[in-house]
N, C-alpha and C positions, 0 to 999 in steps of 0.2 A: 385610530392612528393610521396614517398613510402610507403604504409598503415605500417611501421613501425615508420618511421619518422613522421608521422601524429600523431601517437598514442602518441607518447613522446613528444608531442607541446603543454607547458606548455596554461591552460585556467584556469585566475582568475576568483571566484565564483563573479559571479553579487550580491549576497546576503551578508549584513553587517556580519563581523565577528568581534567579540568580545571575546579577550583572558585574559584573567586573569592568571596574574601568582603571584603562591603563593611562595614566598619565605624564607627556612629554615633559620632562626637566631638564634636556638637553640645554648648553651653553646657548645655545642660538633664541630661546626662548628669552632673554634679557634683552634682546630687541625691542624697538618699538612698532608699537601698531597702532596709528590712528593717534587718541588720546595718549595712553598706556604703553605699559610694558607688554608683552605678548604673554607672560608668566601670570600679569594678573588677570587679563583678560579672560583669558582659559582657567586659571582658578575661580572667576567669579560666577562664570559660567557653571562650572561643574559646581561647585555648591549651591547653585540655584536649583541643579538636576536633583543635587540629593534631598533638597528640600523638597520639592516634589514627592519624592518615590520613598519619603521618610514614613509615612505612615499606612502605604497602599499594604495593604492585605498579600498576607504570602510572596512579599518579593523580600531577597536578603541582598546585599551589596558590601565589596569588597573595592580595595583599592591599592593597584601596583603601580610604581612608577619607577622611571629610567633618568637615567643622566646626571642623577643629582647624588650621587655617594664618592667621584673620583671628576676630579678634576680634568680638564684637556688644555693643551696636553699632558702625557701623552694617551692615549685613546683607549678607554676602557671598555673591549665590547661585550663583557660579561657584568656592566652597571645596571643591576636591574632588580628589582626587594619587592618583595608582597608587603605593604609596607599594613595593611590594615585586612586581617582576611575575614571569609562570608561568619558573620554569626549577626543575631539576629540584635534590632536596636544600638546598631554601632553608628548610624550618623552622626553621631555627635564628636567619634574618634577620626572619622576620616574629617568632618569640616576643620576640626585640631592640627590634624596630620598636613590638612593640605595648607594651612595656614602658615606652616616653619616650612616649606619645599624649597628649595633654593637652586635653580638653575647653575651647571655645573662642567657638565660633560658631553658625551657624543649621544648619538642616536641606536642605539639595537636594537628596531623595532621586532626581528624577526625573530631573534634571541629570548627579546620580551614575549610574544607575543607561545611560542615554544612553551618556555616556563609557567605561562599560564594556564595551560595545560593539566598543571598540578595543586591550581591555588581552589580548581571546582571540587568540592569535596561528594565522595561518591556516594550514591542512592538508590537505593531498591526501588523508589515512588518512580513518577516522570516528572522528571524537573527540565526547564526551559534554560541553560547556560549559555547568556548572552555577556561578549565585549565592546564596548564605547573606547574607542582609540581618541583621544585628543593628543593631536601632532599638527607644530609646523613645519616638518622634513621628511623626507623620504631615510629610507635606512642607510647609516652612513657605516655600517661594520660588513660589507659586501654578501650581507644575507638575503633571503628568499621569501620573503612576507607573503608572496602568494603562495608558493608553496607548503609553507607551515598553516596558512590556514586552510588549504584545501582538504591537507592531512586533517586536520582539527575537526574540519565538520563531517568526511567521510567517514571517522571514526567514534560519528555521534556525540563528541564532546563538548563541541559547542556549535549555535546554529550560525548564521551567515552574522558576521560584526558588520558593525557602524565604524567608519574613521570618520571625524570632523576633522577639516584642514580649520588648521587657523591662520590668516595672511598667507597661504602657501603656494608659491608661482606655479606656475600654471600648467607651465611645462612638465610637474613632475603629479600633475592630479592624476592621469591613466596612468601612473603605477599604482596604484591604489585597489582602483577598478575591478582586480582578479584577487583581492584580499577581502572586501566587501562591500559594502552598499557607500561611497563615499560622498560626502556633505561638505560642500564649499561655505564656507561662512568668509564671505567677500569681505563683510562692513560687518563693525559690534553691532550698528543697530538691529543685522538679523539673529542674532543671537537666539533672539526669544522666537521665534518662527522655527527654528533648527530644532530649540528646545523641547516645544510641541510635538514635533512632529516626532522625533526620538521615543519620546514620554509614550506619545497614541501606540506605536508599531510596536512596544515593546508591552503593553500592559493589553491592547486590546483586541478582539478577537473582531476579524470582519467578517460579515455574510455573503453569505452564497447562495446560489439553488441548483441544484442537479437536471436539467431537461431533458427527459428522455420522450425524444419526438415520435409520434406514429406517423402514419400514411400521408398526411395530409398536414404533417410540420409541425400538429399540434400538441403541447407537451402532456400527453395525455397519459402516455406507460407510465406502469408504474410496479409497486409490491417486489420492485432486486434487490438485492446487495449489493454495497458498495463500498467498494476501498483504498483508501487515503491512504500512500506511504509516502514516507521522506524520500525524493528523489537523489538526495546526497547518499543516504545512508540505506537506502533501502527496505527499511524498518518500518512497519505498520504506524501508520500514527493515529487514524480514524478508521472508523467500520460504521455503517449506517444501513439500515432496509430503506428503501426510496418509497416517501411517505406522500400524499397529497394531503392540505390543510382542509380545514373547512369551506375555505372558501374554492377548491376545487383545483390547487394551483401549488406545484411542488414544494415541500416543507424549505421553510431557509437555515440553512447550517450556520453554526458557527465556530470560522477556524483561525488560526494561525497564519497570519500574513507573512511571518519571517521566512516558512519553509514553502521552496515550490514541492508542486507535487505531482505522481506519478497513480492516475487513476484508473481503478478498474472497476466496471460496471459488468456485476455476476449475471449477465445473460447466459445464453446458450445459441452459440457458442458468445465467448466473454467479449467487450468492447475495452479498450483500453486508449489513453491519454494521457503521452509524459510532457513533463516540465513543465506543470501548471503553475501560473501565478498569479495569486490575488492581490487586486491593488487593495494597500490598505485604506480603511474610511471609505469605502463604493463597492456598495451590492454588486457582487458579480453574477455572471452568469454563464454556467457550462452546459451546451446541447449535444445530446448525442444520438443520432438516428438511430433508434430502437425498434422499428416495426417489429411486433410479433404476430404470431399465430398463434395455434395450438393443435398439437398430436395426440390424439388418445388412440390406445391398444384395447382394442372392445374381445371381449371373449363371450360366448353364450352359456357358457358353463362357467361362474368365475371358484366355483369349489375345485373343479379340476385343474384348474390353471392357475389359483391365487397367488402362485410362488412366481408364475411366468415373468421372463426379463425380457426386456428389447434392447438390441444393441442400438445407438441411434450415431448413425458415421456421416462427419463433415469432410472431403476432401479427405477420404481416408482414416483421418483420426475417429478417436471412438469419444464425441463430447458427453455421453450422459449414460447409463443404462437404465430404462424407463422401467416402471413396473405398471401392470397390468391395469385396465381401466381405471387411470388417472391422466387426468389430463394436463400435460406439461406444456409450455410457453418455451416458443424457440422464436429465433429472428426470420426473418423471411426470407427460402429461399430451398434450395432443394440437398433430400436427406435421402445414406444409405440406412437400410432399417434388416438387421440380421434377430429374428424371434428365435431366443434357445428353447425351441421345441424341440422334441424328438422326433424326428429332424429336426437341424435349423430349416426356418425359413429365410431368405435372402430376398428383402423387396429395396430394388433400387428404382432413384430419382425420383419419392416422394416429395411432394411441394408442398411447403408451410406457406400459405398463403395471408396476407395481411386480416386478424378479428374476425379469423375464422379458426375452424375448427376442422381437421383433417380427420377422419376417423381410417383406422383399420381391423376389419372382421380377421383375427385367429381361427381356423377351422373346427369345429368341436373335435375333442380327439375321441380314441379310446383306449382301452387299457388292454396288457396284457400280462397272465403271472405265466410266469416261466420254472419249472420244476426241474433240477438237476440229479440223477440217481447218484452221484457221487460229488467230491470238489475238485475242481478243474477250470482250466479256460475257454471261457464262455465268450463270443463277440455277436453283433447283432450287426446285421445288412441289411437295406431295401434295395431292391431292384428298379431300377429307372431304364428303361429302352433297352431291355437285357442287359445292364451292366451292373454289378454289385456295389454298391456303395455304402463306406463303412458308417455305422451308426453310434454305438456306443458300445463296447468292454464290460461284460457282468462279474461282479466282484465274483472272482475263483475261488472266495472262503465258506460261500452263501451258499445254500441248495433252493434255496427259495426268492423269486423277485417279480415285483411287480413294478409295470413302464405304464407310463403315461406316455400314448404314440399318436401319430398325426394319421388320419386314414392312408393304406396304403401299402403292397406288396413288401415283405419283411423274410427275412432269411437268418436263420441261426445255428453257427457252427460251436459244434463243444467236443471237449475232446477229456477224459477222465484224465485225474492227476496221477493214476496206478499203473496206467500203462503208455508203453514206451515205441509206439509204430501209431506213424500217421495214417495206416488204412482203418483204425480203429476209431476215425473221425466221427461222430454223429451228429448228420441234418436236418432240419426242419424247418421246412416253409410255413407263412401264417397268412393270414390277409386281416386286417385292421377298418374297421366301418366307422363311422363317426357315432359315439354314443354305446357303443358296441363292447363286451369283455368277452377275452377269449383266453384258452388256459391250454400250455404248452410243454408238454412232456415230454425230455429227452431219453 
């Protein structure tokens, strides 16, 4: 099969989908269009949708409709019924339902569109809550259609709706536009094309692949994490480890064309890309310059130092704590590296260089125990160009400790917990060799 042909090999979502469709019975729908009334046009339409989506696997379908419970005038903008709601094998009640609808009243799309809100019944699973608007009118009760459905989807309850205009001037199509994905149906004959395309974007999942480019633009990197959240809502929707196939060439995903998205590729430090969008039905394709390297923290001793951590700092922030001869994948570019040795070490502007490998030698250390004749407060100093610099605090409950220390002049002030005058301080200098134990008596 031909990565073309593969891409366009229709995959239904594992995940319930639930569609509510809201249907226009405002007065104005007794109009003609074309042949037809504009009532049946759109009704014939919409039970050709539910014939379609009558037997697909895991989809349920409900049906509310406006304008047709109160007559105009004068102007009902609370005309609006769930008139058939989500339960499973109900096609056959709404193709009934839609059969007796009778054109009547005004338009609430916003009102409607609000109340819908409550006809999705809630779920622990992930369910897919999608609206199909069939309207020839913009909202005639001075409401906010974009606004209720921006609410709608930032609050995860439904993803981005379909309007289908039917005969609807032209003038009022970009009100639509900040409500959802709008669909002119010019002429009945597109009917069936509109149909399709509805059916595909709501049942199918399109492909993708992840490029994460090296040096040389080729999408070579690979072995990250990666993750898919809804950009509306902010809520995880996908997580992948970035995979190459057999054939040498990034795994291809398959997602959700309804929702854009907001990506992040778990490097070090992390790459991110918002408001992605997949066309549906066309293999897409996302690249993201990834060059790496690789740092390892070499010790010659690793019994001594197994526990050893590296600070490893971007521009100040601390992206990772590395642990001791293992070799971690960073992007290319230059790193602060703070080793919690006793002392730290402080090594700045190391360079990750591209499919290489940076190594740093930790000094061998060595050790020293330290013996207290009583409990009291104990600190620890090295000396650098005459000046004391503090080291670490020995626990004042302990009489006995042993440090693992970096070669290197050391100073120890203690003071017993019995007595109460700092001339009774006691000090003791050490000197520290690599590989070397030495035992310190206060």
């Amino acid at each position: 099969m031909t990565l073309q042909a593969f891409s366009q090999k229709i995959k239904t979502v594992k995940e319930k989908t639930r569609i509510l469709f809201i249907f226009d019975a405002s007065q104005s729908m007794n109009g003609r269009w074309e042949k037809s009334k504009k009532i049946n046009v759109a009704r014939d339409f919409l039970i050709e949708m539910i014939d379609s989506l009558e037997f697909e696997h895991n989809v349920e379908m409900a049906l509310r409709v406006y304008g047709h419970q109160s007559s105009f005038p004068p102007q009902d903008c609370e005309d609006t019924k769930l008139e058939v709601p989500f339960s499973p094998d109900n096609a056959v009640i709404i193709r009934q339902t839609l059969r007796y609808i009778s054109p009547k009243g005004t338009t609430p799309i916003a009102y409607s569109l609000a109340q819908a809100a409550y006809d999705f019944p809630k779920s622990k699973e992930l369910v897919r809550n999608i609206i199909v608007l069939i309207t020839d009118g913009v909202d005639a009760c001075d409401g906010d259609p974009c606004a209720v459905s921006d609410e709608l989807q930032k609050n995860g309850i439904i993803l981005k709706p379909f309007i289908i205009g039917i005969g609807l001037d032209r003038r009022f199509q970009k009100s639509f536009e900040c409500v959802g994905e709008f669909l002119e149906v010019s002429r009945e004959k597109n009917f069936g094309g509109t149909l399709h395309y509805v059916i595909s974007q709501v049942l199918d999942k399109t492909s993708m692949q992840v490029n994460l480019l090296n040096e040389k633009d080729e999408p070579q990197e690979s072995d990250v994490p990666m993750s898919f959240y809804n950009h509306t809502t902010g809520k995880l929707r996908y997580q992948y480890m970035h995979t190459m196939n057999s054939m040498g060439l990034p795994d291809t995903l398959f997602i959700d064309p309804l929702i854009s998205y907001d990506i992040t590729v778990h490097t070090l430090p992390k790459l991110e890309m918002d408001s992605v969008r997949i066309e549906p039905g066309k293999h897409s394709v996302i690249s993201f310059r990834a060059v790496q390297g690789k740092l390892k923290i070499n010790s010659l001793r690793s019994g001594l130092l197994k526990n050893l951590r590296c600070l490893v700092k971007k521009d100040g922030d601390i992206i990772n704590v590395q642990a001791v001869d293992y070799p971690q994948k960073y992007l290319i570019g230059t790193y602060d590296l703070e080793l919690l040795t006793l002392p730290r070490i402080k090594i700045d502007n190391v360079k990750i260089k591209a499919s290489e490998t940076t190594s740093i030698e930790v000094p061998l250390p060595g050790s020293v125990t330290v013996f207290k004749p009583t409990y009291g407060p104990c600190d620890l100093f090295t000396k650098i160009d005459g000046k004391m610099i503090w080291v670490c605090a020995l626990d004042s409950r302990i009489l006995r400790k042993t440090l693992t220390l970096q070669p290197g002049n050391y100073h120890l002030v203690f003071r017993s917990k019995t007595v109460h005058l700092s001339h009774y301080t006691k000090k003791r200098s050490f000197v520290i060799r690599s590989g070397s134990s030495v035992t310190v008596r206060l």
